[in-house]
C-alpha positions in Angstrom: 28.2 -14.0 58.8 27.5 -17.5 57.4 24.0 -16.2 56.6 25.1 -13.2 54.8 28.2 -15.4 52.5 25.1 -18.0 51.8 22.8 -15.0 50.5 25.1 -13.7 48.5 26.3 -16.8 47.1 22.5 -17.4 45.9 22.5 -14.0 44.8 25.2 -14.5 42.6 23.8 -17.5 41.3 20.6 -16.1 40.2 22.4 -12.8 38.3 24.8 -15.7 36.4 21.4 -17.5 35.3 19.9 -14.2 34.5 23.0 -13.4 32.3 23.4 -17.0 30.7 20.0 -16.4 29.7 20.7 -13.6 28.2 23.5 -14.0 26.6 22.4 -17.2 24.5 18.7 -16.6 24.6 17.1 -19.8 22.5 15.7 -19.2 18.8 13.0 -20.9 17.8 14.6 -22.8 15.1 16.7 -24.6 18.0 13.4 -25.2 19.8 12.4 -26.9 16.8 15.5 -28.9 16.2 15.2 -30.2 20.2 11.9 -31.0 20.1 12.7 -33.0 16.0 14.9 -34.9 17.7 13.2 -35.8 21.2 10.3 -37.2 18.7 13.2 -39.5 16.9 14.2 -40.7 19.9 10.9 -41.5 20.6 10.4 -43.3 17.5 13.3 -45.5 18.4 12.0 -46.3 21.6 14.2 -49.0 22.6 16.0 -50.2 19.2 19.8 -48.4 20.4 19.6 -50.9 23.3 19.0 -54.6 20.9 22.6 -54.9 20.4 23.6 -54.8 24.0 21.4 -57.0 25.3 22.0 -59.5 22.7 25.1 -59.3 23.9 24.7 -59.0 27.8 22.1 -61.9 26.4 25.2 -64.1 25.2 27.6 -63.4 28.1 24.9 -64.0 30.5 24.2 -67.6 28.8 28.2 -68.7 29.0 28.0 -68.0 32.5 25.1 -70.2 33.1 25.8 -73.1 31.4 29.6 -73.0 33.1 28.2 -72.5 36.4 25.2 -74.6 36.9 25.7 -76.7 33.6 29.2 -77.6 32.7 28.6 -81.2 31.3 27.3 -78.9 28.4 30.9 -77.7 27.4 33.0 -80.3 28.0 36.2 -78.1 29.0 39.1 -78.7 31.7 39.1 -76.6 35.0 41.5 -74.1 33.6 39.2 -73.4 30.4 35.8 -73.4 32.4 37.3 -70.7 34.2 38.7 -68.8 31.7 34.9 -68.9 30.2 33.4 -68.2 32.6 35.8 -64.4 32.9 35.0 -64.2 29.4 31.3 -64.7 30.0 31.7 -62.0 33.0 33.6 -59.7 30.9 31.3 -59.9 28.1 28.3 -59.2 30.3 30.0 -56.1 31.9 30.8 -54.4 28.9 27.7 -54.6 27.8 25.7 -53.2 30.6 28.8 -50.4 30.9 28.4 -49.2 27.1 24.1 -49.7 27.6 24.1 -47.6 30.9 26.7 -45.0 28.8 24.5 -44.7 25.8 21.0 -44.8 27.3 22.2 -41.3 30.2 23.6 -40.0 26.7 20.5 -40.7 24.9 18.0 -40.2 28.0 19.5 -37.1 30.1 22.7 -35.7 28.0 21.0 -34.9 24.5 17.7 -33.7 27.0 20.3 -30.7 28.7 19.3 -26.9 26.7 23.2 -26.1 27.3 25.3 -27.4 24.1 28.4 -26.6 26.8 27.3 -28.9 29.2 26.1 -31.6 26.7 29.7 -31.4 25.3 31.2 -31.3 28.4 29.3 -34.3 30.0 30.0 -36.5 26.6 34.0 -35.7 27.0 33.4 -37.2 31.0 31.3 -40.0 29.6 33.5 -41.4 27.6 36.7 -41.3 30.1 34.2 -42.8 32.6 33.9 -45.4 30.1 37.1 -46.4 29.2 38.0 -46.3 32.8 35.4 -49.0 33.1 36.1 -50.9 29.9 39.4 -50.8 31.2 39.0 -52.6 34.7 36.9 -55.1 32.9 39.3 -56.3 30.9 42.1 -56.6 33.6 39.8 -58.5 35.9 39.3 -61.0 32.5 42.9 -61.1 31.8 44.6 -61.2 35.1 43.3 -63.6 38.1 46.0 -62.4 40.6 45.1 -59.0 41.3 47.6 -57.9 43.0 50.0 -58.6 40.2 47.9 -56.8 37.5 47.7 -53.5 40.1 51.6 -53.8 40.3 52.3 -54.2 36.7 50.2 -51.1 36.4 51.8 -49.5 39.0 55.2 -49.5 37.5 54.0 -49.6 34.2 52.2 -46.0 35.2 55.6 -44.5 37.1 57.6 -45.2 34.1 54.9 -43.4 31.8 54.7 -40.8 34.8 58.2 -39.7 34.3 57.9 -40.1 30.0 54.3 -37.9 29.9 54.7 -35.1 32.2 53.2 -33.0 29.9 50.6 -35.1 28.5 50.0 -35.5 32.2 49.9 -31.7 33.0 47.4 -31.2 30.6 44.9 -33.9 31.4 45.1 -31.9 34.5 44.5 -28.8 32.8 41.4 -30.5 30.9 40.0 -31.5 34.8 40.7 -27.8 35.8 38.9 -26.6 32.8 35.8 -28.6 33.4 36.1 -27.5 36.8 37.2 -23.8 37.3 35.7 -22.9 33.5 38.1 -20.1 33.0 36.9 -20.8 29.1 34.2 -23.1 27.6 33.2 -24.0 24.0 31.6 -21.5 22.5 33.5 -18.6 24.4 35.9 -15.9 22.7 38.7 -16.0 24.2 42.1 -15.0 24.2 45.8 -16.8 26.1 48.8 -15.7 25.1 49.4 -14.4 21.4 46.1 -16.8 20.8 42.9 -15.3 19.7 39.5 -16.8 18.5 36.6 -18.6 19.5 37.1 -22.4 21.3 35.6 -24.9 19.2 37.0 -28.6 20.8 38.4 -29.2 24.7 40.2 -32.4 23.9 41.6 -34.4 27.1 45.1 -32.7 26.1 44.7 -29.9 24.3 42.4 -26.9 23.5 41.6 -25.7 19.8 40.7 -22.4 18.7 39.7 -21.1 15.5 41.5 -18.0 14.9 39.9 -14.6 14.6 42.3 -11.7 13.5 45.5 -12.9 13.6 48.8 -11.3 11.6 46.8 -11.2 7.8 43.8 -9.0 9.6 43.1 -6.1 11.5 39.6 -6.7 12.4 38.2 -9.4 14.3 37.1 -11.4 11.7 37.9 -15.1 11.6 41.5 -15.7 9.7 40.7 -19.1 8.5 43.2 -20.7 10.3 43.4 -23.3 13.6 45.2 -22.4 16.8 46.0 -25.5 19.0 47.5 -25.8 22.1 47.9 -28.3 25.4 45.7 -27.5 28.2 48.8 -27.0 30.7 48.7 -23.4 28.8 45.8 -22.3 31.8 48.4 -22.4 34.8 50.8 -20.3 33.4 49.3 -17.9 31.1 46.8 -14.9 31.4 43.0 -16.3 29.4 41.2 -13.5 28.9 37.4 -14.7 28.5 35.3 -12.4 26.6 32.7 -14.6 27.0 32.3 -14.3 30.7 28.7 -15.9 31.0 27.5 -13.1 33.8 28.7 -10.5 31.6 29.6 -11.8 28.2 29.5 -8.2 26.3 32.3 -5.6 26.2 32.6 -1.9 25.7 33.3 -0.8 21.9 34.4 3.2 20.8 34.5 5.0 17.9 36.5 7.7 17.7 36.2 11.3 15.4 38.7 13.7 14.9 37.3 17.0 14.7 38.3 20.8 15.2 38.4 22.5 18.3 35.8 25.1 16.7 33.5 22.6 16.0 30.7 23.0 18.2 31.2 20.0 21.1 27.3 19.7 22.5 26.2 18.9 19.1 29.1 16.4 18.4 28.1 14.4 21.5 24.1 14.8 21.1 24.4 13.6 17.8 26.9 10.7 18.4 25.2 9.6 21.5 21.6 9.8 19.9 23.4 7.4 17.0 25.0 5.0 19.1 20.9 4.5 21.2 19.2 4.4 18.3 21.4 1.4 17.0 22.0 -0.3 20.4 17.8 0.2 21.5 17.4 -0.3 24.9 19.1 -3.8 24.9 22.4 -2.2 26.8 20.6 -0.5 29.6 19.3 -4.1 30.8 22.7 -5.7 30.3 24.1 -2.9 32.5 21.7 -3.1 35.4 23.2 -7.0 35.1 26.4 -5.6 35.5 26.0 -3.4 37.9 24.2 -5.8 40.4 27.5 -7.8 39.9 29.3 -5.1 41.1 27.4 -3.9 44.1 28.7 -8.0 45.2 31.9 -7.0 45.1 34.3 -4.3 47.0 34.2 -2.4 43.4 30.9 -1.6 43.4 31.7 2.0 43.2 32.9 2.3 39.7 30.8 4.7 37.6 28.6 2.3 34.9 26.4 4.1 32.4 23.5 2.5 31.5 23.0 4.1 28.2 26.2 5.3 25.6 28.4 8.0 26.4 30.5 10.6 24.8 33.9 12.0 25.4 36.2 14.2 24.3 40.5 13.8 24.5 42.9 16.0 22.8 44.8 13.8 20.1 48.4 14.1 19.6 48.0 15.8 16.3 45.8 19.4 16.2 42.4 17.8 16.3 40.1 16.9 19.1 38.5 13.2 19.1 35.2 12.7 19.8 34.7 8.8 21.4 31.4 7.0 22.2 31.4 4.2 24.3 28.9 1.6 24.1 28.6 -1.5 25.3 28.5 -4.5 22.6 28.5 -8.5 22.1 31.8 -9.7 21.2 31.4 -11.6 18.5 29.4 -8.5 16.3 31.8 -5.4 17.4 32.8 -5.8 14.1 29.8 -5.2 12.3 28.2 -3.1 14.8 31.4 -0.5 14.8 31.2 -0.5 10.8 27.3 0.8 11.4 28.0 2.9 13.8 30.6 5.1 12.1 29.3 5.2 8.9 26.0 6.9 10.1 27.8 9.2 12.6 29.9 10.7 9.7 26.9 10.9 7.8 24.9 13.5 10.4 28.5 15.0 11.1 28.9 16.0 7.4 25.3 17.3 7.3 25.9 19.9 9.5 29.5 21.4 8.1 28.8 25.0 9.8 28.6 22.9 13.5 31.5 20.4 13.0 34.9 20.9 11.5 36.7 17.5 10.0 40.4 17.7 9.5 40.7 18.4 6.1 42.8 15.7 3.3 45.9 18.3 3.0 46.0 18.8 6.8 45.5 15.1 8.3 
């Protein structure tokens, strides 16, 4: 049974890198930016690191000369020791912010996934400040146990003031964690709608597509913000999903029930391949491996568009295809697709029947 969970697991793993792949395949123009700036890194070679060891350098001297040569700075117990902290905390700052910007430099900036260089950075820098942050307590306080004390009640009082400040730090460690939405992805919590473009420690910000000024999903100019708590307690529709990120589109016709119903769906089917190519039949079989993993493996997926027909609540019949299309072009895609269907419609007025202006 083990055996069987651990198989599928891999399974799974290899259709989600299949799908990332396809999803946000790399243009050559990126390939060229990556490789620009490896060869400016290059260049650099070592330059970035000069001002930290100048000053690991300098820290690293004060603690010399008050350890094994104090008649050199003639100072009293209490300010040899109070250099030589400073000397320490000098010396770990500067190998803390070296080590953060040579694995941002050396292993970050090298990663081909923007979402994971962006994430990393944001976990970097609260790594960081963590650090920083010891440092100078261990330079300002000798009695430990004090500082951690201080802290402590200095933290339940903030505790009970930040609850939702709090909550959503939380909800920025659940979003690195679960992913129910990344940078880049489409999503949509709430009344919110638009593509994530920052995952702040507190709060998420979107930048709006649609919205009350449009009807299509183009973007509406404005911001959306909101705190990260938002992901316990609201539905986040992804449509994004990286082992599936494409949806299903339709475009509908109203025709007359005279009209002659093969030809309708020949010619809008035929329409809807031509513009979609073969592209959609691969990101199906995708889909469809993803569903034989799962108990709802038998749903009915076609691999190629399809036509159907529904009775409208006026007199008129509509005529839908389905296809299946990336999020962020539906738009465009939909505008093509109905402009040329209504074209080969209207070229054969004895086969299909429109409703007409007086009647609609």
């Amino acid at each position: 049974m083990a055996q069987e969970s651990l198989h599928e697991k891999k399974q799974l793993e290899k259709l989600e890198q299949a799908a990332a792949q396809a999803a946000r395949p790399e243009q050559p123009e990126q390939i060229v930016q990556q490789a620009s700036e490896a060869h400016e890194q290059r260049r650099a070679g070592l330059a970035w690191a000069l001002p930290y060891f100048v000053a690991a350098l300098a820290g690293a001297i004060l603690l010399g000369v008050v350890e094994w040569a104090p008649e050199l700075l003639p100072l009293s117990a209490v300010a040899s020791e109070k250099a030589y902290r400073y000397g320490a905390g000098v010396l770990g700052v500067a190998i803390v912010l070296a080590t953060a910007r040579g694995v941002e430099i050396y292993w970050i900036e090298r990663l081909p996934s923007p979402v994971s260089r962006f994430n990393l950075k944001r976990i970097l820098r609260l790594v960081i400040v963590l650090a920083l942050v010891l440092i100078v307590v261990s330079v300002l306080f000798v009695e430990w146990y004090a500082a951690v004390v201080s802290l402590g009640l200095i933290s339940l009082i903030l505790g009970f003031a930040l609850q939702t400040p709090i909550s959503s730090f939380i909800g920025w460690i659940y979003i690195l964690t679960r992913a129910p939405y990344r940078v880049g992805d489409r999503i949509q919590i709430g009344d919110a709608r638009g593509d994530v473009i920052d995952v702040s420690y507190l709060d998420t910000t979107l930048w709006e597509i649609g919205g009350r000024h449009l009807s299509t999903d183009h973007p509406s100019g404005r911001v959306i913000k909101f705190p990260n708590t938002n992901v316990f307690n609201t539905p986040v529709f992804n449509y994004s999903w990286p082992l599936f990120p494409y949806i299903w589109n339709e475009v509908k016709v109203n025709i007359a029930y005279e009209s002659d119903l093969e030809f309708v769906a020949a010619t809008m089917q035929k329409i809807a391949e031509d513009e979609l190519g073969e592209e959609m039949m691969e990101k199906v079989k995708v889909f469809k491996d993803l569903l034989a993993q799962t108990p709802v493996d038998h749903l009915e997926v076609r691999e190629r568009p399809s036509v159907v027909f529904r009775v409208s609540e006026n007199t008129w019949l509509e005529a839908i295809v389905r296809y299946l299309v990336v999020p962020r072009e539906s738009g465009r895609v939909r505008t093509r697709l109905t402009l040329n269907i209504l074209k080969a419609l209207n070229a054969a007025p004895d086969r299909v029947l429109f409703p007409k202006s007086n009647n609609r």
